[in-house]
TIDO-103933 format. One record per residue (C-alpha): residue in one letter; x negated, y, z negated. Coordinates in steps of 0.2 Angstrom, whole numbers, always signed. Each point is the difference from the previous one (the first is absolute). Layout:
BEGIN
['A' [X Y Z]];
...
END
This chain:
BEGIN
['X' [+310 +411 -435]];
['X' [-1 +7 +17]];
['X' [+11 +16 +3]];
['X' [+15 +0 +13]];
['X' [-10 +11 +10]];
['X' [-17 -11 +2]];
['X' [-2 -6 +18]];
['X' [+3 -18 +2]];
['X' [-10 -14 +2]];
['X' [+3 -9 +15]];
['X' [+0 -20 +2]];
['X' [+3 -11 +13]];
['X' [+12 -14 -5]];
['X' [-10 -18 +3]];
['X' [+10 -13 +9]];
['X' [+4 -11 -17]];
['X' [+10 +21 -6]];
['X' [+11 -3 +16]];
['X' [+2 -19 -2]];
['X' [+4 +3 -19]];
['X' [+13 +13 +6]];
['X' [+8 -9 +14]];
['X' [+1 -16 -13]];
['X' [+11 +12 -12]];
['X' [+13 +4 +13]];
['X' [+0 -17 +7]];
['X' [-8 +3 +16]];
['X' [-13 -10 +8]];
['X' [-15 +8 +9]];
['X' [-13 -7 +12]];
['X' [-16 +2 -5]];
['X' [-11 +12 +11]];
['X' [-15 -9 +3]];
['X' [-16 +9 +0]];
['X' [+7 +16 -9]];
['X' [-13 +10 -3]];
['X' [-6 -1 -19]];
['X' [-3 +19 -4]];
['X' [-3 +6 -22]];
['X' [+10 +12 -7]];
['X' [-6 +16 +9]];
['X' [-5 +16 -14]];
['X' [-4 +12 +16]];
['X' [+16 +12 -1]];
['X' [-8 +5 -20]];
['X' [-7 +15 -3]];
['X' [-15 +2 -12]];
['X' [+10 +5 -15]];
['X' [+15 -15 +3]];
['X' [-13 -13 +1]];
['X' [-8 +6 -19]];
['X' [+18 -1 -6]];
['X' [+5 -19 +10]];
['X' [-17 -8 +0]];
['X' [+5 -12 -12]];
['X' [+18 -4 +11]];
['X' [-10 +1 +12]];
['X' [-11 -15 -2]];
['X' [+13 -11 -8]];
['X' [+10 +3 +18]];
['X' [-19 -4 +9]];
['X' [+0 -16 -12]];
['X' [+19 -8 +3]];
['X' [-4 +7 +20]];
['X' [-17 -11 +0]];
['X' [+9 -15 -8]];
['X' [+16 +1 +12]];
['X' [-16 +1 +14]];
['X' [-6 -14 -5]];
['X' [+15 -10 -3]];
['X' [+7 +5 +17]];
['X' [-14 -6 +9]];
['X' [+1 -18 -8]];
['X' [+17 +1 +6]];
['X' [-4 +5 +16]];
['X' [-14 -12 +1]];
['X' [+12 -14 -6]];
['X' [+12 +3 +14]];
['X' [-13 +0 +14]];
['X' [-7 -16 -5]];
['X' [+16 -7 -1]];
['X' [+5 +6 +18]];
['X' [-16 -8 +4]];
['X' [+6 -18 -8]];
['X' [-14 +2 -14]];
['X' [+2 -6 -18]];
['X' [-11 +7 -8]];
['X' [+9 -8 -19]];
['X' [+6 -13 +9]];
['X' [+3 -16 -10]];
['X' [-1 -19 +2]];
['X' [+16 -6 +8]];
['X' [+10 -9 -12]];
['X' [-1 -20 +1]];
['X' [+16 -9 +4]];
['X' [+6 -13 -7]];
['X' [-7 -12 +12]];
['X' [-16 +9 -1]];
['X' [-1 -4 -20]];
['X' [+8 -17 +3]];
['X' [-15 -6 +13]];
['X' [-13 +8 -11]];
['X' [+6 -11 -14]];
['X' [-1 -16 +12]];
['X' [-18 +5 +5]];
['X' [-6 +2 -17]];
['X' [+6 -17 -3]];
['X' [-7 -8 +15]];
['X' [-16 +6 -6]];
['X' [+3 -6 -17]];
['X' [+1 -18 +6]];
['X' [-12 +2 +11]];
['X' [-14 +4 -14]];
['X' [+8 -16 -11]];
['X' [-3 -10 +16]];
['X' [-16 +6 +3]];
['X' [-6 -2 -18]];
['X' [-12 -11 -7]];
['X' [+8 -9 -12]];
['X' [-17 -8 -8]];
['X' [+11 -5 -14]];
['X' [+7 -15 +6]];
['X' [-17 -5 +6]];
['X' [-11 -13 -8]];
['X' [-14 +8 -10]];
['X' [-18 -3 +4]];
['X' [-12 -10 -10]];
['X' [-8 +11 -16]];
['X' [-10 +13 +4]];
['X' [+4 +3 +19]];
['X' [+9 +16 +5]];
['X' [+0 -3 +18]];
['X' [-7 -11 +13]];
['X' [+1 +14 +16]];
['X' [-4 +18 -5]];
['X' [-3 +12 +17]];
['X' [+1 +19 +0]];
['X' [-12 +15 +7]];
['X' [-9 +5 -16]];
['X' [+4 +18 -8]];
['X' [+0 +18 +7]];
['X' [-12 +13 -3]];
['X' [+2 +17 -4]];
['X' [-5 +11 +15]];
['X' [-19 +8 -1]];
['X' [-3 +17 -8]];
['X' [+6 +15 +12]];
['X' [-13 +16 -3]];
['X' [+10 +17 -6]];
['X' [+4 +11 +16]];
['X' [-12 +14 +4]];
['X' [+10 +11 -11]];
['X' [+1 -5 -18]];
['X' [-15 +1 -10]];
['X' [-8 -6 -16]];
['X' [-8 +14 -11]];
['X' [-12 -1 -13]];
['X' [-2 +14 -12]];
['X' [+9 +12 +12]];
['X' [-10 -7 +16]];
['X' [+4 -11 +14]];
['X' [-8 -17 +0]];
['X' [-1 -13 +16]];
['X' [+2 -17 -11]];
['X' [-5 -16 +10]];
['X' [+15 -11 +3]];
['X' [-4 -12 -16]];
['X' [+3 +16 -13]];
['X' [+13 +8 +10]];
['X' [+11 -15 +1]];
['X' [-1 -2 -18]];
['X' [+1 +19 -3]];
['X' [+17 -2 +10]];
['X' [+6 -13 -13]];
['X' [-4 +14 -16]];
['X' [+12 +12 +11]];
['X' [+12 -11 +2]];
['X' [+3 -1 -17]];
['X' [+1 +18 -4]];
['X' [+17 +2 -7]];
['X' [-4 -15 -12]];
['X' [-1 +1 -16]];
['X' [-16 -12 -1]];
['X' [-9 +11 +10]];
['X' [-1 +9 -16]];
['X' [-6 -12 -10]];
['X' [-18 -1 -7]];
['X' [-5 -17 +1]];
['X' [+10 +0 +17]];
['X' [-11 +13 +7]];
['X' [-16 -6 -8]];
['X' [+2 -17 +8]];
['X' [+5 +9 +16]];
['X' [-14 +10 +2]];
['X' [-12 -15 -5]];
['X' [+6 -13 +15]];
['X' [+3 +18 +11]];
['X' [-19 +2 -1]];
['X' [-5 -16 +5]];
['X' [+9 +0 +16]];
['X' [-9 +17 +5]];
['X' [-17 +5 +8]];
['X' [-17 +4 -9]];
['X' [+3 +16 +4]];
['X' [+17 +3 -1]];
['X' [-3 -6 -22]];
['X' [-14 +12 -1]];
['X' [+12 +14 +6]];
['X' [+17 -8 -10]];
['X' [-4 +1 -19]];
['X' [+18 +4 -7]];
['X' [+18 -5 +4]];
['X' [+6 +17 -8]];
['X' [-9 +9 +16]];
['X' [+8 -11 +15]];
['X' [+13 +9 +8]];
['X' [+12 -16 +7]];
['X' [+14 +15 +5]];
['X' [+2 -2 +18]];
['X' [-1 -17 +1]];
['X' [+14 +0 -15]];
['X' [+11 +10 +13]];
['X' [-2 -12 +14]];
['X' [+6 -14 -7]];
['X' [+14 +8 -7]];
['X' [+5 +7 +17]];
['X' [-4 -19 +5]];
['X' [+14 -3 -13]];
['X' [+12 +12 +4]];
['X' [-1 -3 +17]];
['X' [+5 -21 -2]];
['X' [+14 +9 -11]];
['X' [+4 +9 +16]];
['X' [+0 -12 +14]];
['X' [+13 -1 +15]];
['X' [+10 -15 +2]];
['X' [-10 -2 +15]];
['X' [-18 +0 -11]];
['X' [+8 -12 -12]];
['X' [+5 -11 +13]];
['X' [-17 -1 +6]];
['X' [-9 -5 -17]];
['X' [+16 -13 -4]];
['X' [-6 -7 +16]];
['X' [-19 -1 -5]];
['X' [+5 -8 -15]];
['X' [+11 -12 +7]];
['X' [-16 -6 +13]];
['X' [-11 -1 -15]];
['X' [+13 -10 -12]];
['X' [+4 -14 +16]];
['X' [-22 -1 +3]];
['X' [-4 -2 -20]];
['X' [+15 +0 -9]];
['X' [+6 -19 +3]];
['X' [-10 -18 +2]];
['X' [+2 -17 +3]];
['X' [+5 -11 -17]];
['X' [+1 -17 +4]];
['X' [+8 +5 +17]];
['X' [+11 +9 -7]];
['X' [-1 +20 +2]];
['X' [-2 +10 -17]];
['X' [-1 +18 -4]];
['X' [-18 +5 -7]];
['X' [+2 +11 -18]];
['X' [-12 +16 +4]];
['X' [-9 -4 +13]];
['X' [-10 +17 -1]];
['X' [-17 +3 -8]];
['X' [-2 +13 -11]];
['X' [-7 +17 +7]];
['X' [-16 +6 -8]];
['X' [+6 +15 -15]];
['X' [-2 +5 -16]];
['X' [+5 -13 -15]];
['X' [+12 +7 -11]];
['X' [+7 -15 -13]];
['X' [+11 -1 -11]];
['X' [+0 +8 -18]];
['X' [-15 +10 -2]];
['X' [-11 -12 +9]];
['X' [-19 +3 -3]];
['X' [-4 -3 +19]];
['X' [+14 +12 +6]];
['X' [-10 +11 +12]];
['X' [-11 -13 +8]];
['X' [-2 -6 +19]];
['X' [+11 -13 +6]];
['X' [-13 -6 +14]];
['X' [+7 -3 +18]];
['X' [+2 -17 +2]];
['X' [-9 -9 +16]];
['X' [+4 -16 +12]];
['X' [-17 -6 -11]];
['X' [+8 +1 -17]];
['X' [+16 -11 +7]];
['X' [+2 -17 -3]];
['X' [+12 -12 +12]];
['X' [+11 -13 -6]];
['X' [+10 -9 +15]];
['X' [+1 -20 +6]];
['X' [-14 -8 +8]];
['X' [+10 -2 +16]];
['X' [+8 +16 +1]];
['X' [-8 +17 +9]];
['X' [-12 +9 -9]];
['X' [+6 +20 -1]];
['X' [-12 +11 +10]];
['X' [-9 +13 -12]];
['X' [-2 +16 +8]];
['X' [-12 +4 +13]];
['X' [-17 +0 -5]];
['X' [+3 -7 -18]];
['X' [-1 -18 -6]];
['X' [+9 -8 -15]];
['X' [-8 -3 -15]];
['X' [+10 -19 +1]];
['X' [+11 -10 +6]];
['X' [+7 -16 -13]];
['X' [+13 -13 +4]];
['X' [+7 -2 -17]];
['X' [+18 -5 -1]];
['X' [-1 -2 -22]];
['X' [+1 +19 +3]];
['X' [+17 +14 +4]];
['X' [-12 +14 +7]];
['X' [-4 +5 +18]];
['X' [-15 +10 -5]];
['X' [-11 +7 -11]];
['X' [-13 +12 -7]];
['X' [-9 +10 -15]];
['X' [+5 +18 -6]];
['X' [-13 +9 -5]];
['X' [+7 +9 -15]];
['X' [+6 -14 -11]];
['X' [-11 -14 +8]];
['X' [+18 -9 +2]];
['X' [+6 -11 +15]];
['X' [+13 +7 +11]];
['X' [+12 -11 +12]];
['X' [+10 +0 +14]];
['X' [+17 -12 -4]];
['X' [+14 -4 +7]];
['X' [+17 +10 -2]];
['X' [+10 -2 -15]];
['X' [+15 -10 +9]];
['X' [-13 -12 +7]];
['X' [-1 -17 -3]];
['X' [-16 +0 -12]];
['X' [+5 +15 -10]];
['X' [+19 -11 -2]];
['X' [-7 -15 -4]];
['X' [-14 +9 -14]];
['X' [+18 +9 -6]];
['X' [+9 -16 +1]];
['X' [-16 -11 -11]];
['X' [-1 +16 -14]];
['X' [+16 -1 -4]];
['X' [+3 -20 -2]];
['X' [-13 +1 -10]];
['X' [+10 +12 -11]];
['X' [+12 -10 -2]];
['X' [-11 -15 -4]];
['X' [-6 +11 -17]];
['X' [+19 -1 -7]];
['X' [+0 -19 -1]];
['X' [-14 +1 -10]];
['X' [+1 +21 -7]];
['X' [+8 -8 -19]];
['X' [-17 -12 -1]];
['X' [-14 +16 +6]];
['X' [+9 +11 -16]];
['X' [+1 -10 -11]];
['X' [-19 -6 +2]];
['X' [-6 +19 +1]];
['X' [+12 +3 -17]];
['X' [-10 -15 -9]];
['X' [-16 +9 +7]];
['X' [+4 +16 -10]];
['X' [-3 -9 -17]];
['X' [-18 -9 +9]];
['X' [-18 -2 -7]];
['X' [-8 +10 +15]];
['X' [+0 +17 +2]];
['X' [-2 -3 +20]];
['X' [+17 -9 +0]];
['X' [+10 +10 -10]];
['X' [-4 +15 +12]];
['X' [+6 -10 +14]];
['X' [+15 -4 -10]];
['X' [+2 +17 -1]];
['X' [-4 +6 +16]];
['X' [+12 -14 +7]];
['X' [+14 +8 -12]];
['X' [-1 +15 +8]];
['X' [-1 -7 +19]];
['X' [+16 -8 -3]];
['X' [+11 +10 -10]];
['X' [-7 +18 +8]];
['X' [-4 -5 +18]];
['X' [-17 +4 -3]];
['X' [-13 +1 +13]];
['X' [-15 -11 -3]];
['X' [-13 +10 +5]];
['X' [-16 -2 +7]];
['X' [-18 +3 -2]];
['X' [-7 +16 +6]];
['X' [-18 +6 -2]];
['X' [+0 +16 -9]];
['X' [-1 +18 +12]];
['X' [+7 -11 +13]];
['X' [+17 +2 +2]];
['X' [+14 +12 -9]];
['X' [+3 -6 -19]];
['X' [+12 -12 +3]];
['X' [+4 -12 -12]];
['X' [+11 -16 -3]];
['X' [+4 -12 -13]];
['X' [-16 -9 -2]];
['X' [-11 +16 +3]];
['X' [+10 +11 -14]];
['X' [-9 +12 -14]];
['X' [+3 +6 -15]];
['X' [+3 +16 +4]];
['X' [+15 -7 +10]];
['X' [+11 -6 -14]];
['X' [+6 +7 -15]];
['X' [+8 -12 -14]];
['X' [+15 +4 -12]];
['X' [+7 -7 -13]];
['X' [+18 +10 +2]];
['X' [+4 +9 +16]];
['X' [+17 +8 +5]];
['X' [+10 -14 -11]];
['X' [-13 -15 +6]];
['X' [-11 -8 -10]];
['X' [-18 -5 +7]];
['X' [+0 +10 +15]];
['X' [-15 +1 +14]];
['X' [+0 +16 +8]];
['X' [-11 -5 +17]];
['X' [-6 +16 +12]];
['X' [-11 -3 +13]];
['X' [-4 +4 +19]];
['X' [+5 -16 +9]];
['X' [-1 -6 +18]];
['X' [-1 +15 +14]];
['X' [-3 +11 -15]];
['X' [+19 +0 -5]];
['X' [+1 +2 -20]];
['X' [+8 -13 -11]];
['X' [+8 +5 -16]];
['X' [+12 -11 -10]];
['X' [+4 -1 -18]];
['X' [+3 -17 -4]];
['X' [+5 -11 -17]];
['X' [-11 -17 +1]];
['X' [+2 -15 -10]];
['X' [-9 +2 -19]];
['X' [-12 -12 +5]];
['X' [-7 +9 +17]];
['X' [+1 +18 -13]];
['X' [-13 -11 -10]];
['X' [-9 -5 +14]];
['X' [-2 +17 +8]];
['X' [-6 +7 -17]];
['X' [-13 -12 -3]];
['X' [-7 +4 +19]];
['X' [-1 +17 -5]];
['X' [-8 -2 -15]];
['X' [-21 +7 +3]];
['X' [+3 +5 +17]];
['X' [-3 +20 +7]];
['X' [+14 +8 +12]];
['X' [-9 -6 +17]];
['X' [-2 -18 -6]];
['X' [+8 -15 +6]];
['X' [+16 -7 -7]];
['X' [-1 -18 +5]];
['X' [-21 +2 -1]];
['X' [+0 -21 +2]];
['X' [+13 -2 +18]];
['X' [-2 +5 +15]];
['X' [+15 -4 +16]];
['X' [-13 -14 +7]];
['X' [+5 -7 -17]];
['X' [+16 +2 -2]];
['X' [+5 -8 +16]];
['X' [-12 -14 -2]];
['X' [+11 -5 -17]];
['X' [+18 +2 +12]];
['X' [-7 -8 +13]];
['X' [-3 -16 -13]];
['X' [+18 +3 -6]];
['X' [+8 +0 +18]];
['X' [-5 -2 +19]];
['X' [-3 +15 +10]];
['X' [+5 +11 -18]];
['X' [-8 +17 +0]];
['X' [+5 +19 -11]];
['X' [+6 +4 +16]];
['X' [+13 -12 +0]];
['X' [+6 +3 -17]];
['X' [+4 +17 +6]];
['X' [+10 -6 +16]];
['X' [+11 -14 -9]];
['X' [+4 +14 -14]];
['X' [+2 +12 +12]];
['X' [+13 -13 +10]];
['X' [+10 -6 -16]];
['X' [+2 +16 -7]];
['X' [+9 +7 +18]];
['X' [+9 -18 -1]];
['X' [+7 +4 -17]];
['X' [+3 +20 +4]];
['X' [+9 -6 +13]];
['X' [+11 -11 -11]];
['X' [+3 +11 -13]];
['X' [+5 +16 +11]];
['X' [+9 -4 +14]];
['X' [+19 -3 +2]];
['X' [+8 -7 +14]];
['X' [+16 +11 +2]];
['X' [-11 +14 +3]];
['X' [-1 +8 +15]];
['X' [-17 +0 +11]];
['X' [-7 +15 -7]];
['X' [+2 -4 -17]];
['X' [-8 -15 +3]];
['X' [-15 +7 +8]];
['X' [-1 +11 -15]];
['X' [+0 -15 -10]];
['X' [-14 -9 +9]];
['X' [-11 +16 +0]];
['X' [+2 +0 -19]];
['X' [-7 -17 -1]];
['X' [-15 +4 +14]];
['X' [-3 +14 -14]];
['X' [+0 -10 -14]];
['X' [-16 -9 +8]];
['X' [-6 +15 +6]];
['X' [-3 +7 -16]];
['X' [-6 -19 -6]];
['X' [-14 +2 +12]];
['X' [-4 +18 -2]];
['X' [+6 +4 +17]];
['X' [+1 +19 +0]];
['X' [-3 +13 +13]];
['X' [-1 +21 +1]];
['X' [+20 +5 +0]];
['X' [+0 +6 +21]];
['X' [-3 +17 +3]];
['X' [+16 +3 +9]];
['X' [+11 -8 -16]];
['X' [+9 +15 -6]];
['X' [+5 +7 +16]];
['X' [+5 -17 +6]];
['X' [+11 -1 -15]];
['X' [+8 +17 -1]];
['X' [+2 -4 +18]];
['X' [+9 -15 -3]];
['X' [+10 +9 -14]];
['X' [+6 +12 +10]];
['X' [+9 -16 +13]];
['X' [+7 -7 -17]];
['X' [+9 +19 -4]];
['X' [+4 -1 +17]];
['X' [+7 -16 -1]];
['X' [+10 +2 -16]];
['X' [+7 +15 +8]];
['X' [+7 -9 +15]];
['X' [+8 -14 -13]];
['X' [+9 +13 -9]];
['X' [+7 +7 +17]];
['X' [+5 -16 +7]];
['X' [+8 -5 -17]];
['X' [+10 +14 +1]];
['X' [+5 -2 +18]];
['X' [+6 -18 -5]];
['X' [+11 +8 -14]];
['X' [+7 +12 +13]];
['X' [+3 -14 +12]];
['X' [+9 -12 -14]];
['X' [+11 +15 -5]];
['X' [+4 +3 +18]];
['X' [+3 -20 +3]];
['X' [+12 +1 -15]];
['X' [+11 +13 +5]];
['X' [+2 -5 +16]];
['X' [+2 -19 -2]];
['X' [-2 -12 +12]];
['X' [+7 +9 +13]];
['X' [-17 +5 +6]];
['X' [-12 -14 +0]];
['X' [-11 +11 +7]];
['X' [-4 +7 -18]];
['X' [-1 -16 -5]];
['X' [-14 -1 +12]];
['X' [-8 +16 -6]];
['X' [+1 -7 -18]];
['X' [-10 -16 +5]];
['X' [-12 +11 +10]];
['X' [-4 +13 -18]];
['X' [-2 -17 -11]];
['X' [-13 -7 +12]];
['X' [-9 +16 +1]];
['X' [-1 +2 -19]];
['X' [-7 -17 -1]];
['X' [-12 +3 +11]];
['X' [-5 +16 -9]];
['X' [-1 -8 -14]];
['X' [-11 -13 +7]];
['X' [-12 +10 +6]];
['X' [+0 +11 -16]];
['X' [-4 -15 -10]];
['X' [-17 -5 +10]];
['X' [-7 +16 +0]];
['X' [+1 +2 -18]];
['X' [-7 -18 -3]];
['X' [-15 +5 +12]];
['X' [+0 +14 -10]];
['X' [-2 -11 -14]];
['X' [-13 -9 +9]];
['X' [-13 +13 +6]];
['X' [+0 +7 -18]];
['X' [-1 -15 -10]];
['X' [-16 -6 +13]];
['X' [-10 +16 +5]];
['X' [-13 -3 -11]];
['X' [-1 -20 +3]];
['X' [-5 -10 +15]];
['X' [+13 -11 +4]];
['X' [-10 -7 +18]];
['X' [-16 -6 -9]];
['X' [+10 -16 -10]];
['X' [+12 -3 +12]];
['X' [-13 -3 +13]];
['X' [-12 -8 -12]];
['X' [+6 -8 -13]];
['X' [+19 -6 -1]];
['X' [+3 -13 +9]];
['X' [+10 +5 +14]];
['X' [+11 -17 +1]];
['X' [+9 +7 -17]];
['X' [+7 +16 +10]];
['X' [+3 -10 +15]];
['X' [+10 -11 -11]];
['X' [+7 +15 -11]];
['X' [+6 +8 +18]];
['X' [+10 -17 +5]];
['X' [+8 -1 -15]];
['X' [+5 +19 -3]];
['X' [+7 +1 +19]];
['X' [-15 +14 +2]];
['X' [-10 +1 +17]];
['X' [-16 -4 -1]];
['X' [-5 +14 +11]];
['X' [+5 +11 -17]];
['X' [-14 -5 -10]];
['X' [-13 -6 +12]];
['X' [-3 +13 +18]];
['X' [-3 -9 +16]];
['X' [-21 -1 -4]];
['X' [+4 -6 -16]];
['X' [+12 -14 +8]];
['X' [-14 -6 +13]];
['X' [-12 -3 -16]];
['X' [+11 -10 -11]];
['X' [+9 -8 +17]];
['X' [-4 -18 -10]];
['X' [+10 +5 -15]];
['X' [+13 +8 +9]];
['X' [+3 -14 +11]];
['X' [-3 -15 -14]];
['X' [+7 +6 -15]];
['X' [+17 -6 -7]];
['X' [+13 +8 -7]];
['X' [-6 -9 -18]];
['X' [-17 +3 +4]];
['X' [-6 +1 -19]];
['X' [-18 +4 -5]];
END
């Protein structure tokens, strides 16, 4: 504590001590503009006070320094205002008419789209096996040409900088890319890597490169991640510019001619050249995925139409007029050996009417489902071995959803299997499991390397079956050693038209939404509810197909998030029920002498109902993302249910479309949603 005689420290008042003061005895003050800014001042202290107030001392130079700083703001704030700046200024609020003619515009353009549609639906259909009889459009875009690294970044080996020839460096580039990836720890990543890296460099520089463990790819990693944060960092302006490029390059490559009628094209893109990653642990994860050249492209467009240009100095591998095809063009990856394509957009006619053909065919199979079971139920008990496994094998494609599966050559691909390609090791019998008797526990990598594990009771006579195919047989055997999927779809064929395992999957897939739907929904509940209910139903086949997915990275903070608006929420419906108590107490006492309270009343109800509204769906989203954030809800709606049984579902249950379906999601199933009847059954 300072004594009474210590000098005192003096410090200049900032404007905001005068404003405060004149504010307490009710005066107003102008504010001086430009007043000098000056820190507490610690001059007038003699050596021995400044030992004793050094630590008042520098609390006063902080609250001074922070009253500077804040003071200048002001005094900033007002200059610009005198000058007419806003600097925080924000969109002037829309009127009423403003709202009202936005409204009228969006539903202007709404018509204009219906008009404009192709309706293809109400068209007669062409003759077996043609697509289209006038197909025009200007062939696919390239990626651009390798751009050499600036002057300034450098490849090392073993400490030393090496010039690489453009071949190697661009694929060195692809290696640093991938820096912060996980594969790029991976052995057989990096072995492949290194394998394809060396073919793409000169004699000398493979004498001089020996080991991947001795290339320093540093300085290139940092340029493409100033590259990235860059794009993050763009002005308005920047990104105006690319949306522009991108729109020039969507309305030259992104549309063509159908018939006469214009259609958007799918990903009219080639593939850049980079490294192949895969699903699953891939064995060929690591290797080149070759730039792809005018020469390796194939045309596909009508005799009479234009041929597309290739790019200068290049030529196309071919050009075809064959209308029994959907695909615009053509070429062979060099990883898998596999065809890719170039198709239309999903909401184009081609995609509609091959969406429109799979799922009549679906419903074909329930006329005649009764017949295919009981015949594969009398095969369980047959003389051949071969037909009791298909028997088998068609048991568990239709009551489990399985895939078929297809023929891989071993060290291909990952180890995927389906139906007809399961092991051994892949099932494990029991006689009692958790209260079920004859119970097949199934574990397996599935398609895209998701796993697949189910414990399942099974008829007595598919238990039998299962054990007898066991019987002799190692881990890494074959369980059905005698059917493959050519065969098993050879036999459905026989037993109905166009019938594949494929379509097992989409009619069980279909019914079992049809019946969810059925069983779960009530139409006194409101929207939100119901939207729960269908979502319940789109999981029930989810998990029939073994539709999962990762639960998203940003899950728990998008929950607590939303947890803290439902506190909130509740919070605000507790208030506003007790203001309508206060309000019906007031209206009460005073009777009807003051309808204005009467009003008041009214005006609390509505308010509490509309809390309460809104309380309810966001604890039924709630609901929602927690029941689904490990399923994948997208994959079977787009692909396997019907989408005329929620159109229908939606009529019905006084629910928009637009709830289930978002607005690219409409475009695709236009034909159902335009078709389909309120007693659309499937």
């Amino acid at each position: 504590m300072e004594s009474a005689c210590s000098p005192r420290v003096s410090v200049k008042r900032e404007p905001e001590d005068d404003e405060f003061a004149a504010k307490k005895k009710g005066l107003k003050r102008k504010r001086i503009k430009d007043e000098p800014m000056e820190g507490p001042s610690h001059s007038s202290a003699t050596p021995t006070t400044k030992k004793k107030t050094k630590q008042r001392g520098q609390e006063e130079e902080s609250d001074g320094e922070a009253q500077k700083k804040k003071s200048k703001k002001k005094t900033e704030k007002t200059v610009k205002k005198e000058e007419g700046e806003h600097p925080n200024s924000k969109k002037p609020k829309k009127t009423k008419e403003d709202i009202a003619e936005a409204r009228l515009m969006k539903i202007k353009k709404k018509e204009e789209e219906e008009q404009s549609r192709w309706r293809w639906w109400e068209e007669e259909k062409y003759e077996d096996g043609v697509k289209w009889k006038f197909l025009e459009h200007n062939g696919p875009s390239f990626p651009p040409e390798y751009q050499p690294l600036p002057d300034n970044v450098h490849f090392y080996y073993n400490g030393k900088k090496v010039k690489l020839s453009l071949a190697a460096e661009e694929v060195a580039l692809f290696f640093a890319q991938m820096l912060d990836h996980d594969y790029t720890t991976k052995k057989v990543f990096r072995e492949n890597y290194f394998k394809d890296w060396r073919k793409e460099m000169t004699h000398e520089e493979r004498t001089l490169i020996q080991d991947l463990d001795k290339c320093g790819f540093g300085e290139i990693h940092a340029m493409h991640k100033a590259k990235v944060e860059a794009r993050k960092i763009m002005t308005k302006e920047e990104k105006l510019v690319v949306k522009e490029a991108n729109k020039k390059m969507v309305d030259e490559y992104g549309y063509c001619l159908l018939d006469h009628h214009k259609e958007r094209i799918g990903n009219f893109k080639i593939e850049p050249p980079g490294l192949f990653r895969g699903r699953g642990e891939h064995p060929k994860q690591g290797l080149l995925k070759k730039r792809i050249q005018p020469e390796d492209v194939i045309i596909n467009c009508s005799k009479e139409a234009r041929v597309p240009v290739p790019p200068a100095g290049h030529r196309w591998k071919e050009v075809r007029h064959d209308n029994a095809v959907t695909w615009l063009a053509s070429w062979t990856e060099n990883i898998q050996g596999s065809i890719k394509y170039i198709m239309l957009n999903a909401n184009s006619k081609l995609k509609g009417e091959k969406d429109w053909e799979k799922y009549e065919v679906a419903r074909k199979l329930k006329s005649c489902v009764d017949n295919i079971r009981n015949q594969y139920t009398q095969d369980l008990k047959s003389k051949q071995m071969g037909t009791r496994q298909r028997a088998v094998a068609l048991y568990f494609i239709d009551k489990l959803a399985l895939r078929a599966g297809n023929e891989k050559e071993e060290g291909e691909t990952a180890d995927t299997v389906g139906c007809c390609s399961l092991r051994v090791e892949h099932i494990t019998l029991h006689e009692k499991l958790e209260g079920n008797e004859c119970v097949v526990e199934f574990d397996f990598l599935g398609k895209d390397s998701i796993r697949y594990y189910n414990k399942v009771p099974v008829i007595r006579k598919v238990f039998k079956n299962l054990k007898l195919f066991l019987e002799n047989k190692q881990p890494g055997d074959d369980l059905f050693d005698r059917l493959n999927t050519g065969m098993l779809n050879k036999h459905l064929s026989s037993l109905m038209a166009g019938l594949t395992a494929k379509v097992f999957r989409t009619y069980n897939a279909s019914i079992t939404l049809q019946e969810q739907l059925k069983e779960l929904t009530n139409k006194s509940d409101n929207v939100p509810e119901k939207l729960l209910s269908y979502n319940r139903a789109n999981r029930a086949v989810a998990i029939l197909c073994n539709h999962q997915r990762a639960p998203p990275k940003t899950f728990d903070q998008s929950m607590a998030n939303l947890q803290a608006k439902i506190d909130a929420r509740k919070e605000m419906l507790s208030l506003s029920k007790t203001e309508l108590k206060q309000a019906k107490k007031e209206a009460k006492t005073k009777g009807s002498s003051e309808p204005r309270l009467q009003t008041l009343v009214e005006r609390k109800k509505a308010a509490v109902q509309r809390c309460e509204e809104q309380l309810l769906k966001m604890e039924v989203q709630a609901t929602d993302r927690e029941e689904n954030k490990q399923i994948a809800l997208g994959t079977s709606k787009l692909n396997y249910l019907d989408p005329r049984i929620s159109v229908a579902w939606c009529t019905n249950m006084d629910v928009p479309v637009d709830k289930i379906y978002n607005k690219s999601q409409r475009d695709k199933f236009a034909w159902a949603i335009d078709m389909t009847e309120a007693d659309f059954e499937f």
